[in-house]
C-alpha positions in Angstrom: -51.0 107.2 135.5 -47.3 106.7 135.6 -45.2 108.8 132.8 -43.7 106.5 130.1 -40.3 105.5 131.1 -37.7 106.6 128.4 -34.5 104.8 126.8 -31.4 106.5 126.2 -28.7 104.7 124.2 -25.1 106.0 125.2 -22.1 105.0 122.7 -18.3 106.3 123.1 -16.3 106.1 120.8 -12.9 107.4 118.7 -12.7 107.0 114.7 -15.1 104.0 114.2 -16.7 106.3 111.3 -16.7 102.4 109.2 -18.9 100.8 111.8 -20.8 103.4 113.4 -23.8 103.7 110.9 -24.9 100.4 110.9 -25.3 100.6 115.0 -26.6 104.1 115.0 -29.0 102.7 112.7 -30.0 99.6 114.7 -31.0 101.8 117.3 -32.9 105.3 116.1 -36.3 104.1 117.1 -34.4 105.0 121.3 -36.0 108.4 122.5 -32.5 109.4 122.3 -29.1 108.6 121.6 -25.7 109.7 123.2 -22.6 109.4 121.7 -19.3 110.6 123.8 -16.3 110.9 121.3 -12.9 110.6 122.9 -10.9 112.8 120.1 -11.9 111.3 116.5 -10.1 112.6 113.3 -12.6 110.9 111.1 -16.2 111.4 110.1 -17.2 109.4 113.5 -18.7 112.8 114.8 -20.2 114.0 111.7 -22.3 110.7 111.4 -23.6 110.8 114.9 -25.2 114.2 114.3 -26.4 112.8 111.3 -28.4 110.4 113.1 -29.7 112.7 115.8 -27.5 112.0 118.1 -26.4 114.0 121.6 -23.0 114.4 121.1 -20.5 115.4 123.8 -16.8 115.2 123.6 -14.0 114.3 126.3 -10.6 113.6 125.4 -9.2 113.1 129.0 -9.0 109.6 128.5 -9.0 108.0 132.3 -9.9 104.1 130.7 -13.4 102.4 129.5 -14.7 102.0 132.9 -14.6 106.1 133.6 -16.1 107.1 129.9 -18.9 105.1 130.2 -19.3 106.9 133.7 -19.4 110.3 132.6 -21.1 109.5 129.2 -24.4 107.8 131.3 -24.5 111.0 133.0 -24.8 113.0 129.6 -28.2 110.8 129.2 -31.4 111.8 130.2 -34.0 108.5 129.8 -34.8 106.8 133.0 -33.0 103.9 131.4 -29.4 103.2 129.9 -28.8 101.0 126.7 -25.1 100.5 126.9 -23.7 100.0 123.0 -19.9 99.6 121.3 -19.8 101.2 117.7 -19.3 97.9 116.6 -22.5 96.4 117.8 -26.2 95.9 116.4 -29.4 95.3 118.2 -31.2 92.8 116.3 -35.1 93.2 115.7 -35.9 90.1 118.1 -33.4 92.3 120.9 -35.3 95.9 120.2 -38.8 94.0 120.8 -37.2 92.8 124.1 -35.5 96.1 125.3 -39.0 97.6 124.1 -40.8 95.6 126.7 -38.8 95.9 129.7 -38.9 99.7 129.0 -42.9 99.6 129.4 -43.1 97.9 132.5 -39.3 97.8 134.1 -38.1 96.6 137.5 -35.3 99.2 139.3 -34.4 96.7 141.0 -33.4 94.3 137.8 -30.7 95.3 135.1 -30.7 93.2 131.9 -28.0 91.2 130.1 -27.9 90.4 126.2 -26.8 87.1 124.1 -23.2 88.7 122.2 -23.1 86.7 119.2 -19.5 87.7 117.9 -18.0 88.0 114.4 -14.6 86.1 114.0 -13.0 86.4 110.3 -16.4 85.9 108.6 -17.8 83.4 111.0 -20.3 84.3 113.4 -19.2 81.7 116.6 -21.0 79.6 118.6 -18.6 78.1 120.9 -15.2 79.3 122.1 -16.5 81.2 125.0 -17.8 83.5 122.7 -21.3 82.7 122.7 -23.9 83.4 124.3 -21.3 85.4 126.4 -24.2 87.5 127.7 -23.2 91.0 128.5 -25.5 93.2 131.0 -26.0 96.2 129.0 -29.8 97.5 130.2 -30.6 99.1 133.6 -31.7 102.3 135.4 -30.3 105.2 135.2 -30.6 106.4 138.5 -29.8 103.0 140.3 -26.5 101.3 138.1 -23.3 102.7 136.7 -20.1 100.6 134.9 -17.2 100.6 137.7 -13.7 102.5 137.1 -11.8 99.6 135.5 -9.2 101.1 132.5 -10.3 98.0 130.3 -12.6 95.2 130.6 -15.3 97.7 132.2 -18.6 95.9 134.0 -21.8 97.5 135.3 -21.7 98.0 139.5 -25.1 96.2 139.8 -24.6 95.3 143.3 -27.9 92.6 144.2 -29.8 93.5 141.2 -31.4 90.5 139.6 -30.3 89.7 136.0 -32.7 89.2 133.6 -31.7 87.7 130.4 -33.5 89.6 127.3 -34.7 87.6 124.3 -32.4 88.2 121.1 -28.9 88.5 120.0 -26.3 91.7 120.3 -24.4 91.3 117.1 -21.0 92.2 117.5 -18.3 92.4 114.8 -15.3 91.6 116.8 -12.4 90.9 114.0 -13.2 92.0 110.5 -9.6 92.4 109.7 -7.0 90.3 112.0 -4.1 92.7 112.7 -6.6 95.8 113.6 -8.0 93.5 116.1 -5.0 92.1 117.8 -3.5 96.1 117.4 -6.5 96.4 119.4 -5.5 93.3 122.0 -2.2 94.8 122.0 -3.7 98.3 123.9 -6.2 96.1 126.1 -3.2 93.7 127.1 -1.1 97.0 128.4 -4.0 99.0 130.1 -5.0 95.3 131.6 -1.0 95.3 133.0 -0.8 98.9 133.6 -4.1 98.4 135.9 -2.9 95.2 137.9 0.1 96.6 138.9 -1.4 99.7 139.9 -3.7 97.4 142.2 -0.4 95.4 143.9 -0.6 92.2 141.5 2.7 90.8 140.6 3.4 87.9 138.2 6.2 85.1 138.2 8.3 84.2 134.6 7.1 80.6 134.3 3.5 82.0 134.9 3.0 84.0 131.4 3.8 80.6 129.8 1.5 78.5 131.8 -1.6 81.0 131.1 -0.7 81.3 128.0 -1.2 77.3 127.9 -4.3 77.6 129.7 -6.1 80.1 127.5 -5.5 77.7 124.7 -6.6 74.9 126.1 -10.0 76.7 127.4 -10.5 78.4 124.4 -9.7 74.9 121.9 -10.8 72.4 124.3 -12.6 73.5 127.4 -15.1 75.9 125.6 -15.4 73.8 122.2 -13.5 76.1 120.1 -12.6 73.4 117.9 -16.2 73.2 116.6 -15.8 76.6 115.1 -14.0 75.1 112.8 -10.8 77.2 111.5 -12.0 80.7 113.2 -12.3 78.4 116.4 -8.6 77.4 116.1 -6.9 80.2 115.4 -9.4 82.3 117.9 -7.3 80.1 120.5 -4.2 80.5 119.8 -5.4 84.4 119.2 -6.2 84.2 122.9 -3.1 82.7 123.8 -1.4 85.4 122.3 -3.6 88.1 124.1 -2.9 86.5 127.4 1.1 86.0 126.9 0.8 90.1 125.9 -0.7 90.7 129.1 1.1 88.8 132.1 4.8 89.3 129.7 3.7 93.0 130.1 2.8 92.7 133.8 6.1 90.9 134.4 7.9 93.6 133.0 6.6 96.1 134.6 7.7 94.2 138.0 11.2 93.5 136.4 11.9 96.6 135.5 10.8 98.0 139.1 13.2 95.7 140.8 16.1 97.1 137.9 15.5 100.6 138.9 15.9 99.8 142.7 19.0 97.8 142.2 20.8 100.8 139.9 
């Protein structure tokens, strides 16, 4: 008879000591739990080992993609449940990942239904749902790649299997923490493209900026999320000038140096 396959849920994180309980909580009934802090100055460490948690630290920050590297290889299930602090697996989700776990498929990974808190509304359009995000997977077989923000899981030709059951995600509780937030993704985002020979023109951060509007309003429904949906767009549009103004920049300010 084949040995039970076991789960381990891996978390980093940095001073999310207001949402971290809930998702620790979500998920205790995991053989085991790993949490990789990145430097917190709140009670984000203290709660983990409250919960039972593995707890590692590394403060050599080298982007998402990299911590979620060396924080699966702190884990010692057979399988990975990748989680953010602000995240909950719902009881129709647990029952799924419960499944899979007692008869998996190495050669599957797994992808969850994010249903995404927006100033009090949960959404259902504007891109933002089911925006399904592949979060289950061996161990041995799958890792996330080396991107500094906007990190995905290297599954190669793996099939993906959708699971049954939402990932709740609180996204934007409070509006200015979450575009502070945008405002960090937006420079690594620029920082990363540049490294990687991309270039953008002037009249280009306007006309994405344009474009993620009209995709987020129009395109993907956003305006049947009522007010959320609307000012979700023109939060997009905002993200999206932040990023390609910053890329810009960073290709203006090249051409300054060489010309001084």
């Amino acid at each position: 008879m084949s040995r039970k396959k076991r789960l381990s849920v891996v978390i980093i994180t940095k001073n999310v000591a207001d949402v971290l309980p809930e998702c620790l909580a979500s998920v205790a009934w995991a053989d085991e739990i790993v949490v990789l802090d990145s430097g917190s100055e709140d009670n984000t460490r203290a709660i983990a080992q409250r919960f039972g948690a593995k707890i590692r630290v590394n403060t050599a920050w080298q982007g998402f993609g990299r911590q979620r590297q060396l924080a699966q290889q702190y884990a010692s299930g057979d399988y990975i449940f990748m989680i953010d602090a602000d995240e909950r697996v719902t009881p129709e989700l647990k029952t799924a990942i419960e499944a899979v776990i007692a008869a998996p498929d190495k050669d599957a990974v797994y992808s969850c239904a994010r249903r995404s808190l927006f100033l009090g509304r949960f959404m259902r359009h504007s891109g933002w749902y089911p925006d399904r995000v592949t979060r289950l997977y061996s161990k041995n077989h799958y890792h996330y790649n080396d991107n500094l923000v906007h990190e995905t899981l290297n599954s190669g030709t793996a099939r993906v299997i959708p699971l049954r059951g939402d990932l709740l995600h609180l996204t934007c509780q409070n509006l200015l923490s979450f575009q502070h937030k945008q405002l960090n993704y937006a420079e690594a985002w620029a920082a990363q493209h540049y490294q990687q020979g991309k270039r953008c023109h002037y009249f280009a951060i306007f006309s994405h900026c344009l474009g993620a509007f009209c995709k987020t309003w129009l395109l993907r429904a956003g305006f049947l999320d009522g007010k959320q949906g609307l000012l979700l767009a023109l939060v997009n549009a905002h993200y999206t000038f932040n990023k390609y103004a910053a890329l810009w920049a960073l290709s203006y300010q090249q051409r300054a140096n060489k010309g001084s």
